[in-house]
C-alpha positions in Angstrom: 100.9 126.8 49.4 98.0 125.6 50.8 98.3 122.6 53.9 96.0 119.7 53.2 93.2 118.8 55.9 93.4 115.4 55.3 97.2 115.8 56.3 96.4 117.6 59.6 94.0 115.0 60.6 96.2 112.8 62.5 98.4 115.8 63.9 95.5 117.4 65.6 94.4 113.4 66.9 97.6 112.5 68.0 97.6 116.3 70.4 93.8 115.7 71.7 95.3 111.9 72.7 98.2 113.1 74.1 96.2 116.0 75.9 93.9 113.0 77.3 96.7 111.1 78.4 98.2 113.7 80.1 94.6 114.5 82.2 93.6 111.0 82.7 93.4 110.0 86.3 96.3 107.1 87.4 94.4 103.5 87.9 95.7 100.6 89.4 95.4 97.1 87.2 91.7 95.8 86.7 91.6 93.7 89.5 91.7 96.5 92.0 88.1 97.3 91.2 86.8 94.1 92.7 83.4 94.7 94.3 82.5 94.3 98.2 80.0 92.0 99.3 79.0 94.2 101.9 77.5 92.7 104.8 75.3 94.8 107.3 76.7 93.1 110.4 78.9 95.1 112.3 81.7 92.5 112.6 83.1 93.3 115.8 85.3 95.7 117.8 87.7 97.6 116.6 91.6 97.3 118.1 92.8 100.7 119.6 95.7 101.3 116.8 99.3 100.9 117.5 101.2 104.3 118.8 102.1 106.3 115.9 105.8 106.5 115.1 107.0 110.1 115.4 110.4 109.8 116.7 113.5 109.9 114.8 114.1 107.0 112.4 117.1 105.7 113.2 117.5 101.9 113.9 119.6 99.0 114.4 120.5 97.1 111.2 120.1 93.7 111.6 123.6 93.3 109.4 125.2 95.6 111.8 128.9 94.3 111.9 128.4 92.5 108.9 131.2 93.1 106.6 130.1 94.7 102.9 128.8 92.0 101.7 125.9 92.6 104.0 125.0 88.8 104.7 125.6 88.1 108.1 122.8 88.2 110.7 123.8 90.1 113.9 120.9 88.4 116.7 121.5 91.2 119.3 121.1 94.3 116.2 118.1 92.1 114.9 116.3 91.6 118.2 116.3 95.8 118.6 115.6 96.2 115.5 112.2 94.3 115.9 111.7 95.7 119.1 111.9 99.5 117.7 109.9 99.1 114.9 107.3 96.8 116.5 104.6 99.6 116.3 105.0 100.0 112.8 105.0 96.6 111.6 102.2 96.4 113.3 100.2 99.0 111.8 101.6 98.0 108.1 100.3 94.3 108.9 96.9 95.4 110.5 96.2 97.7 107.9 96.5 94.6 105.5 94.8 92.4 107.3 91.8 94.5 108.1 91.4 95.4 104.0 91.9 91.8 103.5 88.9 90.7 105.6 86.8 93.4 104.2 87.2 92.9 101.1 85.9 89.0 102.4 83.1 89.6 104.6 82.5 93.5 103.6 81.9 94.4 107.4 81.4 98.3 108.0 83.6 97.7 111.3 86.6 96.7 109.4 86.5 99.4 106.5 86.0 101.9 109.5 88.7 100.8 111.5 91.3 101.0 109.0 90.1 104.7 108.5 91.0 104.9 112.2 93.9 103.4 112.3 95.1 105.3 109.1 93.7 108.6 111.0 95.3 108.7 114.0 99.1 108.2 112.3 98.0 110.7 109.5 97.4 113.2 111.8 100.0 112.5 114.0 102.4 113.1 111.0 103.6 109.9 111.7 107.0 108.3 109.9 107.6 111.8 108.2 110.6 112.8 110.8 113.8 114.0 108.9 116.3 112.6 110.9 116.6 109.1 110.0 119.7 106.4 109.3 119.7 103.7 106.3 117.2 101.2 108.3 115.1 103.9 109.2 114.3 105.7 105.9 114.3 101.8 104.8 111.3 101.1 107.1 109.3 104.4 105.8 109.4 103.3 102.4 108.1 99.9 103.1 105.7 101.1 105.5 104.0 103.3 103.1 104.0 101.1 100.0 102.1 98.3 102.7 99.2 101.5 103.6 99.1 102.9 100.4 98.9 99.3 98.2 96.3 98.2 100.5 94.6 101.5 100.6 94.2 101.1 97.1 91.7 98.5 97.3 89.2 100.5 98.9 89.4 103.4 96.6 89.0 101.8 93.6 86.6 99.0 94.2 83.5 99.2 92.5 81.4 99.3 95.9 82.9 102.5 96.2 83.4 102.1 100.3 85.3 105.3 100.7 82.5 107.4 99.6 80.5 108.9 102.9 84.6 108.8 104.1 85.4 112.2 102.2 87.1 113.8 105.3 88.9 111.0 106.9 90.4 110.1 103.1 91.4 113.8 102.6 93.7 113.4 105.8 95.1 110.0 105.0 95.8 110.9 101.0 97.5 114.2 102.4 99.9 112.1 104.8 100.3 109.4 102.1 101.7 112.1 99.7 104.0 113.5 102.6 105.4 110.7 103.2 106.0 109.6 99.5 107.6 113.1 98.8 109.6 111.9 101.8 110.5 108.6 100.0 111.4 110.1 97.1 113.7 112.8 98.6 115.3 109.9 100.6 116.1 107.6 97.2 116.9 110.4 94.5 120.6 111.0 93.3 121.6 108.0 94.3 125.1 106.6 92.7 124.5 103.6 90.5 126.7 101.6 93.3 124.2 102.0 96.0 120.8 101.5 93.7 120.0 97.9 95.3 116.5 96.2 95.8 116.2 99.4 98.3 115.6 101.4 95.9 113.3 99.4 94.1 110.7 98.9 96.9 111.3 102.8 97.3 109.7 102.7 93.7 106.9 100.6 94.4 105.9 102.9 97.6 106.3 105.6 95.3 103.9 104.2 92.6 101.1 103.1 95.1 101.0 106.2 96.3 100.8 107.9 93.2 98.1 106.0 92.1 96.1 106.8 95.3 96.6 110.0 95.3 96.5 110.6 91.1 100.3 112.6 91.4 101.5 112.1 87.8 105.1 113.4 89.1 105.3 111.0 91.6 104.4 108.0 88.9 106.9 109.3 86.7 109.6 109.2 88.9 108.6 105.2 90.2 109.1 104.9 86.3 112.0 106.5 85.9 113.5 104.6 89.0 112.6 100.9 87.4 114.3 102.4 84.4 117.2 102.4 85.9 116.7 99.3 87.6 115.9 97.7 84.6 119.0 98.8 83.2 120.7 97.2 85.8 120.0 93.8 84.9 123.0 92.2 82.9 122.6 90.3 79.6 122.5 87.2 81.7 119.9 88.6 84.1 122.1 89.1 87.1 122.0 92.1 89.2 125.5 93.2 90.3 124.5 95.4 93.3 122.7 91.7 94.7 125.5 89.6 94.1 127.3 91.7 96.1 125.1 89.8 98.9 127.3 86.3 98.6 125.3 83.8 100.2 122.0 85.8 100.0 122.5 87.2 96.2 119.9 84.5 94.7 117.6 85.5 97.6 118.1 89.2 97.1 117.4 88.9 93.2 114.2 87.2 94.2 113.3 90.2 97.0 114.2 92.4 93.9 111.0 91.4 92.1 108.2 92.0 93.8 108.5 95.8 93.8 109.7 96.1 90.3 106.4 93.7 89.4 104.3 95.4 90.6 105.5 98.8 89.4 105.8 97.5 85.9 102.0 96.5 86.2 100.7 99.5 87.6 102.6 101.5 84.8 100.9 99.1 82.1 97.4 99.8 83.6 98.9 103.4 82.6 99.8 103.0 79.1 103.5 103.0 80.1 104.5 99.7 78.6 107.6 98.5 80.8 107.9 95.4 80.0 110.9 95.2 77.2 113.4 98.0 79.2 116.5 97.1 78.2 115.8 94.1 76.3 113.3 92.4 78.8 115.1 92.9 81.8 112.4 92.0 83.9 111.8 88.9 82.0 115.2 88.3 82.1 115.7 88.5 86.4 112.7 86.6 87.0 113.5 83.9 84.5 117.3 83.8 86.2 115.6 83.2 89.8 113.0 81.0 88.8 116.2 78.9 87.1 118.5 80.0 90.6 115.6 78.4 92.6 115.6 75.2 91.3 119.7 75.0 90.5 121.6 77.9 92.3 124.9 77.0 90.5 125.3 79.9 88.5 124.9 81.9 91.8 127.4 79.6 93.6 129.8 80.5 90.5 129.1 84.0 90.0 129.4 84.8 94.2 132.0 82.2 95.7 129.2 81.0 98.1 126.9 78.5 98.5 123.3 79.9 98.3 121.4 80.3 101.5 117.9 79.5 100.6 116.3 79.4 103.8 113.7 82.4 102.9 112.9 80.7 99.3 111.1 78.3 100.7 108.3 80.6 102.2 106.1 81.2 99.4 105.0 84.6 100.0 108.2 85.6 98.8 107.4 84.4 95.3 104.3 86.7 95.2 105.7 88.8 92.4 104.9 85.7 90.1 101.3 87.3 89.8 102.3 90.3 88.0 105.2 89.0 86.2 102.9 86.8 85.0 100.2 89.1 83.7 102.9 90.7 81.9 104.7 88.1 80.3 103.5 85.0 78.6 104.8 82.4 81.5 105.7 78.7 80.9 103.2 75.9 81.7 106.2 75.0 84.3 105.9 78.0 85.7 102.3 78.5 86.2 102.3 75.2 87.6 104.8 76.2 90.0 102.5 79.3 91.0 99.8 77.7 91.3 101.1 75.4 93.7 102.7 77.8 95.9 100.2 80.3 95.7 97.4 82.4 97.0 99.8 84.8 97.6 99.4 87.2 100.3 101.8 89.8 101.7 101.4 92.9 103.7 104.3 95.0 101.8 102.6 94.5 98.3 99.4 95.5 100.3 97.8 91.7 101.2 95.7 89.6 98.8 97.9 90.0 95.8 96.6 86.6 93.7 93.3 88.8 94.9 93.6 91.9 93.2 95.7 89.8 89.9 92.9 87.3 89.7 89.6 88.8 91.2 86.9 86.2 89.9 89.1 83.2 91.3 88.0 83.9 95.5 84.6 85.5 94.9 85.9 88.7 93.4 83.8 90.3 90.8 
């Protein structure tokens, strides 16, 4: 029998394609590639980094004594708490800011001293210690998804800045993968019970740092972690594990979203389209909180409690509006609404996000 060419044709196209796919280097969304104005001036001194973190991660929960419900603030837990992990916040915020303002004024002094900065805890092995509690493998996961998110914006711009920075970025990208094969050993196998927002930001970490370091297992496992996130949401848009929270379940839905956001965008920019998971889950939980936000009834109802919605009314926390809405086709009431609220900048999604989402709007290119 003899096999027709013409019949071939497409099976030998769709291997070559899926041979491409398979070698082409991990990219963040568009807006990442925003050029630098650079600017020759120095731009100042650079601020001796904070002490890197190499003791064990174990810390104070700021629910400690909190019943299972999680809810109630403990001021004494919360106040060590912040006092233990002051050197990291630090370094997850400065490394933010100081991308942030180079990206602005493209000063050599900035760019440099967030290679510094980033240096001295990479080769430190900072955060990377393997005894830890809840809190403190919690605080490694957001740390790195803050370094690596805004790390990404130097990489990938289109001035290329990390160019004549070969050896210093070897060291950082090395630590950043450590860390995120950290992450993930900390949030695998995992019983559906205890998969909560956690988890999610564990995804996002995950996916930044797969991105900037081009580790295709490492995005496949953020994808398979929003998977089962997305399969989570209920055919009303509820997530069970959050209304667990009582007064804080509307509030921990909204947390929910900015890491599952973001990783849905960066696996679109991939040609992973996440966006209709299990029915449009994602669609689904940010069109419940938007709806929560401005009547929490059916929060009230589904928890027993009145809503506490003291940290929805800081806008940052509604950051996750820029990539929801570059994925989904969002109501003229709810661009309104972001726009209002918005730029949006926060650390643990890296800084500038309406930045990076919308790069022409504040001198981007």
């Amino acid at each position: 029998m003899h096999t027709r060419p013409w019949l071939l044709a497409p099976l030998f196209a769709g291997l070559l394609l899926a041979g491409q796919a398979q070698s082409a280097d991990l990219v963040p969304p568009r807006g990442y590639y925003a050029a630098v104005d650079v600017d020759a001036k120095p731009g100042g001194h650079c601020k001796a980094p904070p002490a890197p973190y190499t003791a064990k991660l174990e810390f104070r929960s700021k629910y400690e004594g909190s019943d299972k419900a999680r809810a109630t603030l403990n001021p004494e837990a919360e106040k060590a708490f912040r006092e233990k992990t002051a050197d990291i916040t630090e370094m997850e915020r400065g490394i933010s800011r100081m991308v942030t303002a180079y990206m602005h004024k493209g000063q050599r002094t900035q760019l440099e001293c967030t290679l510094q900065w980033l240096g001295s805890w990479a080769q430190a092995n900072a955060l990377l210690s393997t005894a830890y509690n809840h809190t403190g493998k919690s605080m490694r996961k957001w740390a790195l998804g803050s370094m690596a998110a805004a790390y990404l914006r130097l990489k990938f711009s289109a001035s290329q800045p990390l160019a004549p920075y070969g050896a210093q970025t070897r060291v950082i990208e090395s630590w950043f993968s450590r860390l995120a094969d950290q992450v993930v050993r900390d949030w695998s196998g995992l019983p559906l019970k205890k998969i909560n927002n956690h988890a999610y930001w564990a995804a996002w970490s995950v996916m930044a740092t797969a991105v900037a370091t081009n580790r295709q297992d490492l995005f496949d496992w953020s994808v398979a972690q929003f998977r089962v996130a997305a399969g989570q949401v209920d055919k009303d848009g509820f997530l069970p594990n959050e209304l667990k929270r009582q007064q804080r379940a509307l509030a921990y839905h909204n947390y929910s979203l900015p890491p599952l956001a973001m990783v849905a965008s960066f696996a679109q920019a991939n040609g992973v389209d996440l966006r209709e998971e299990n029915h449009g889950a994602l669609r689904r939980l940010g069109e419940k909180v938007i709806a929560g936000v401005d009547d929490p009834d059916a929060f009230d109802e589904k928890t027993g409690d009145d809503q506490d919605m003291s940290e929805l009314k800081k806008h940052a926390k509604f950051a996750w509006l820029e990539p929801w809405c570059s994925l989904y086709a969002c109501s003229a009431a709810t661009l309104e609404r972001k726009a209002a609220m918005g730029p949006y900048k926060t650390f643990r999604l890296g800084g500038d996000v309406t930045q990076v989402f919308h790069p022409k709007k504040e001198g981007g290119s």
